[in-house]
N, C-alpha and C positions, 0 to 999 in steps of 0.2 A: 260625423258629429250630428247630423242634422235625425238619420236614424235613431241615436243615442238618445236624440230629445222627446224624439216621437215616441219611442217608446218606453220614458219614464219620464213624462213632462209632470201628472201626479205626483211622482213621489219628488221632483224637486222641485214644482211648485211649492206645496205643503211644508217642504224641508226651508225652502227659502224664506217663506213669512215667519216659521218658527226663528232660525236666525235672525231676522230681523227685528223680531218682537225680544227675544233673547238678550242682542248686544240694546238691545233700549232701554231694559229692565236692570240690567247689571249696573248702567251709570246713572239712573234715574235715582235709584234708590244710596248711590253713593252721594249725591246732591241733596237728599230731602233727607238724609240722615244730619247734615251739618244743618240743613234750615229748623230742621228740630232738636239742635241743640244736643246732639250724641254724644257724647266721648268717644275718642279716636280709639279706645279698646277697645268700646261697646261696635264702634263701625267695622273696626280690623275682624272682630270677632263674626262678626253676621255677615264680613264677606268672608271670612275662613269657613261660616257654613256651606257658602255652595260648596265649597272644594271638599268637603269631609261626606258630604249627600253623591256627589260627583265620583269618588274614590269607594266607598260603601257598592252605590249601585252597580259598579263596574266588573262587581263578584255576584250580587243576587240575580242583575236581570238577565243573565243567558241562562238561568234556571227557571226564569219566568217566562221567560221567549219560549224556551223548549216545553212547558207545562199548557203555556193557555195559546200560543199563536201570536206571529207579528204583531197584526190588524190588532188584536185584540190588546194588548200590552200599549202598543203606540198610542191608542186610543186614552186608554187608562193614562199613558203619563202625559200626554198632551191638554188632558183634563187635570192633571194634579196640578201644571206647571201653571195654567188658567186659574186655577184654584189658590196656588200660592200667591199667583199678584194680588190678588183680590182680599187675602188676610192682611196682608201690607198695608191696604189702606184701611181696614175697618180695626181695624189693631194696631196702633202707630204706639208702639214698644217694642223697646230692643233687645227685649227675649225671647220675644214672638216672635217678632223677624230673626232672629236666628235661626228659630227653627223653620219658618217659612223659606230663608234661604236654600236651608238644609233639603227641604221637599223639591227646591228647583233644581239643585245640583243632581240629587237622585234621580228626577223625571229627566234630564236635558243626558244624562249618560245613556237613559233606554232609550231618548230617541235617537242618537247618535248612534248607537249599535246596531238597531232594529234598520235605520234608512243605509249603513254601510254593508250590514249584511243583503238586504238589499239590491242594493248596488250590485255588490259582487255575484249577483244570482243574475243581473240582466245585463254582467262585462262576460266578455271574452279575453284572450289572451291578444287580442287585435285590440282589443276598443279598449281595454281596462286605462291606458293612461290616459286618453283622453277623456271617461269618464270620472279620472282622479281631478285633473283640470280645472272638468267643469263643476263637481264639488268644491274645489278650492276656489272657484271665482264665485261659487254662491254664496259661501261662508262669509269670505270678505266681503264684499259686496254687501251682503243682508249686514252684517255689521254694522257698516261705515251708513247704509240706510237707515239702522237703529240709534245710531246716535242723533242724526239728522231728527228725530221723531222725537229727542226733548224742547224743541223749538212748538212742539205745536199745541200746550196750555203750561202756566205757570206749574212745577215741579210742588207744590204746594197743596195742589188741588186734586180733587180724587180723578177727575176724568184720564190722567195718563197712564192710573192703571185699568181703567176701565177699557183703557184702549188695545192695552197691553193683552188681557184675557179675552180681549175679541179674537185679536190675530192669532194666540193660541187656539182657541175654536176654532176658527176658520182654516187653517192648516190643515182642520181632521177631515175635513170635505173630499178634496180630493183626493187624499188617502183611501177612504172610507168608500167612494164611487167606484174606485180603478174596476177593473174588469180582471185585471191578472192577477194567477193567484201569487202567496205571498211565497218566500222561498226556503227552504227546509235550514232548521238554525244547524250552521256549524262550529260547534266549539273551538277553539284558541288555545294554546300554552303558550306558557312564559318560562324565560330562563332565571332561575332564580337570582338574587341580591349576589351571591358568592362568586357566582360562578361570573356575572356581569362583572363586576369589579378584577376578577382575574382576567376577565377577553378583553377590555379595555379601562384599566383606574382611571384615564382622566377625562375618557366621555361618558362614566357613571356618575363622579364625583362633579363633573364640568354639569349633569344632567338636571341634579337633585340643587343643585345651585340654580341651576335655571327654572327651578318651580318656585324657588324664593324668589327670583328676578319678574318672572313673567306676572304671577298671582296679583301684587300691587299697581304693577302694568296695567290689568286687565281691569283691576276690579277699585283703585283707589286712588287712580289718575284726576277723576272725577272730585273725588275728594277735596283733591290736593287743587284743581283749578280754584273752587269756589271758596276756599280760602285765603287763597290769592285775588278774590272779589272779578274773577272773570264775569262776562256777563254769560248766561244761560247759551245763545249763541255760539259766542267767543269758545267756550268749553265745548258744545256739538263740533265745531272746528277743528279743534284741538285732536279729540277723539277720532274725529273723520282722517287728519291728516296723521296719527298714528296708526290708524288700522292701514291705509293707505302704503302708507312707506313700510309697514312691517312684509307686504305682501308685495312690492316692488323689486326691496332690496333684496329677495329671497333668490332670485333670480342670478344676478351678478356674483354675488357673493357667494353661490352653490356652484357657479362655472369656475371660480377660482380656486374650491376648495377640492374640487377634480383635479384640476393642473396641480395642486402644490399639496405642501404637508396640510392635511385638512386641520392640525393641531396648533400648526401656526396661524391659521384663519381664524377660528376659534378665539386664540391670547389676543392678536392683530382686534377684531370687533370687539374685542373686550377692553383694551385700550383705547379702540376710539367713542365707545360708551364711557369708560371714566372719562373722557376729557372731555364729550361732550353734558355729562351730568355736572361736574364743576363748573360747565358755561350758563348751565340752567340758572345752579343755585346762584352766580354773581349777580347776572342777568335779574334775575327775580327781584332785589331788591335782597342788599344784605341783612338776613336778622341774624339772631344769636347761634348759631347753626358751629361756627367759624369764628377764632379766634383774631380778635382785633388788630393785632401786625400784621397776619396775613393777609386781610382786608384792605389792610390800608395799601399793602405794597400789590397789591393784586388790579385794586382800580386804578393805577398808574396808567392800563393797558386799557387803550381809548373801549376797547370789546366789554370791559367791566364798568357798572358802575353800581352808584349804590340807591339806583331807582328804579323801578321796575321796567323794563322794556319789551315792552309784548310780543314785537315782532323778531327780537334775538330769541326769547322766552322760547316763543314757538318752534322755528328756528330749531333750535336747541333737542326739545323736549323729542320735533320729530324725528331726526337727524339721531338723536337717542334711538327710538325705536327702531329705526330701521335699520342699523348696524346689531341691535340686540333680540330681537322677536325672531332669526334666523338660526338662531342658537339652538333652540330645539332640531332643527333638520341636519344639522350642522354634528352634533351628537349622535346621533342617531344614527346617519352617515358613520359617522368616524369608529362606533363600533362594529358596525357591519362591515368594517375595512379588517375586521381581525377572524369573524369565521364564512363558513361559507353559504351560500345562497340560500339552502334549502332552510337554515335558520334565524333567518332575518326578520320575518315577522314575530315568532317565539321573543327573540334579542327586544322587539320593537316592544311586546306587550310587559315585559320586565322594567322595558325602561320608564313606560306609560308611570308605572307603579311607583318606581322612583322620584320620577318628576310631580306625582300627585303627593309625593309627601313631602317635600319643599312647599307646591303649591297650599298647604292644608296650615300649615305655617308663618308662609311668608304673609299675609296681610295681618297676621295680631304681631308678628315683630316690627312691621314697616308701621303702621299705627302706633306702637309704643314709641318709640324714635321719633316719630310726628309730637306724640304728646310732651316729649321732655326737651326736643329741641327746636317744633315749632314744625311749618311745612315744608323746609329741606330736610327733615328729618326721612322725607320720602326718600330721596336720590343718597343719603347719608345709608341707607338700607341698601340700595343697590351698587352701592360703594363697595360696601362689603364683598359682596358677593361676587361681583368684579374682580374686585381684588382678589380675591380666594379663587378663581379660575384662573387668574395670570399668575401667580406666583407656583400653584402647582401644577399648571400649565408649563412653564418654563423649567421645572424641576424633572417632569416624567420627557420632556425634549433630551435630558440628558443624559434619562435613563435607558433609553430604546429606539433604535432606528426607524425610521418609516418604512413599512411594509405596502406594498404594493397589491391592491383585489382588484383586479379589471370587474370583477362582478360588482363591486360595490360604487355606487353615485350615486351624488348629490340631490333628492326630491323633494319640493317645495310641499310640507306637510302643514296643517294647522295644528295647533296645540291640544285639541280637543278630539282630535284622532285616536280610534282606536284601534286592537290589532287587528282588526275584519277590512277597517279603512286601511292599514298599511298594505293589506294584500292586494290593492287599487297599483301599486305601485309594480311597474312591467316587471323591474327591477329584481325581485324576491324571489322568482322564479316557482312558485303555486299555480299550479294546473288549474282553471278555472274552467273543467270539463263540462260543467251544465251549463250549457251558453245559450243565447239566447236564438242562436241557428238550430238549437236542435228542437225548439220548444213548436 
């Protein structure tokens, strides 16, 4: 490991403040959208921009990578992504910021691609999981630090983006310094929509459900605190303690789904997300969300009541995450349980595709739901979708036996992965022949 570090501390330096500034920018502007009086369309909309900049760039930039060079491309979107915070503040409308969103989703896919391809040029077939690892504990990590960073000026005021487009700049430094050259781009396939749905229906269908679930996760949690009048804190907390448990329970919950039907684990987290999003909305303080008998017969149970209680709230909300943010690996797994090794990444970059079109959706449906039934209108979105994995989850149990892949398990991936990042995984079985031994 300690090699591993030495000899790409640059590029996860630089990658690390960019996550950080990243997960700080995404719940920043989902706060100062309700202090400026948004509509939940108008916010669902401008966070559906990153994810549609995010799913766009996912197609252009490996023809931009291939045309001008890493260095140079990383440079270019690390300057757009610095560039978009900074219209956020000098243009506080929500058509601008749409499209502002939009430039960050597009820059944060090149730099995702650009620091995985990356990666994959300075692993070996020894190192590559532990160099998966320690991207996943940067990610996380610079997250849960990016939340931390709406504590440090009022959400209000311009200097949080100003701080914002620092740490974007400052990212390019060490990039821009390294000494090593950068590493020859290699293209990717994907296995198309048809053919996905045919190797596994219910971890494509389980997949694209989980871009509606994660998306408001990610990008309207934030939202949804500050209407519930959390204090600016209280919400950093919040957000800390979801990215936390998403990256905890990834762990347990991937060892189980080795041992058992990984389809039953899947319905299984998906039941204990509906029961614990119903704990939220009691917990929260009843509004019109919920039909008045059920209310009433519901606060009998000393767990409910009809005032808000923060610390069930939390409680709740985290205990939510961490049974459902595993879902993506979980899928992803479960169809690589149906072909063989040498297609796993191809599987992995189809699914990507899938689960960005849930994602590109889910935050203007979870805001509509918000606007007409208030802010359980959140958890009433992920209701759905819940549900729509356990019942056709329990439908395809009936229809097909568990097949057994010794090749295929369980890897704790980030959502934001793509299919250069899946080759990180030992798993896949990709020759990663230009190693860093031979260089």
């Amino acid at each position: 490991m300690g090699k591993i570090i030495k000899n790409s501390w640059a590029l996860f330096t630089g990658f690390g403040i960019i996550v950080i500034s990243h997960g700080f920018q995404g719940n920043l502007l989902g706060i100062r959208s309700m202090l400026e009086n948004f509509s939940f369309i108008a916010t669902g909309t401008m966070m559906s921009g990153y994810f549609v900049g995010f799913f766009i760039g996912a197609t252009m930039v490996p023809k931009l990578v291939t045309k001008v060079g890493h260095i140079r491309v990383f440079a270019a979107f690390a300057s757009m992504a610095s560039l978009s915070s900074l219209i956020h503040v000098v243009f506080v409308d929500p058509y601008v910021w749409i499209l502002a969103r939009f430039l960050t989703g597009f820059s944060m896919i090149g730099i995702f691609i650009i620091v995985e391809s990356w990666l994959n040029d300075r692993a070996n077939n020894k190192t590559r999981g532990k160099v998966l690892s320690l991207y996943m504990l940067i990610t996380y990590v610079g997250m849960a630090l990016g939340n931390f960073l709406l504590n440090v000026s009022n959400p209000k005021h311009y200097e949080p983006f100003i701080l914002i487009s620092l740490l974007f700049s400052i990212a390019l430094i060490p990039i821009l310094l390294t000494k090593r050259k950068p590493p020859k781009f290699k293209k990717t396939s994907s296995i198309k929509f048809k053919e996905l749905f045919k190797i596994s229906p219910f971890g494509s269908f389980s997949m694209i459900c989980t871009g509606f679930i994660f998306a408001p996760i990610f990008s309207l949690l934030s939202v949804y605190a500050i209407i519930m009048k959390l204090t600016i804190f209280e919400t950093s907390l919040l957000l800390v303690g979801v990215m936390l448990a998403g990256a905890l329970f990834q762990w347990p919950i991937g060892s189980l789904s080795d041992k058992y039907d990984r389809r039953k684990i899947i319905i299984g987290c998906s039941i204990a997300a509906v029961i614990f999003s119903i704990a939220a909305i009691f917990v929260s303080g009843i509004g019109n969300s919920l039909p008045n008998l059920f209310i009433e017969s519901a606060v009998s149970f000393n767990y409910f009541s009809t005032a808000m209680d923060k610390t069930k709230l939390f409680i709740s909300i985290i205990l939510l995450a961490g049974v459902t943010l595993p879902l993506f690996s979980l899928n992803l797994a479960l169809v690589n349980d149906y072909i063989p090794k040498e297609k796993f990444v191809a599987a992995g970059g189809g699914l990507n595709i899938i689960f960005g079109l849930g994602a590109m959706a889910g935050p203007i449906m979870c805001s509509t739901l918000m606007r007409f039934f208030g802010p359980n209108g959140f958890f009433i979105h992920l209701l759905i979708f819940l549900f729509a994995i356990i019942v056709f989850g329990f439908y395809r149990l009936s229809q097909r036996a568990i097949e057994d892949n010794p090749e295929s398990t369980f890897t704790s991936l980030p959502t934001s992965i793509t299919p250069l990042g899946i080759e990180l995984d030992p798993d896949t079985g990709v020759d990663l022949s230009n190693t860093e031994e031979k260089k």
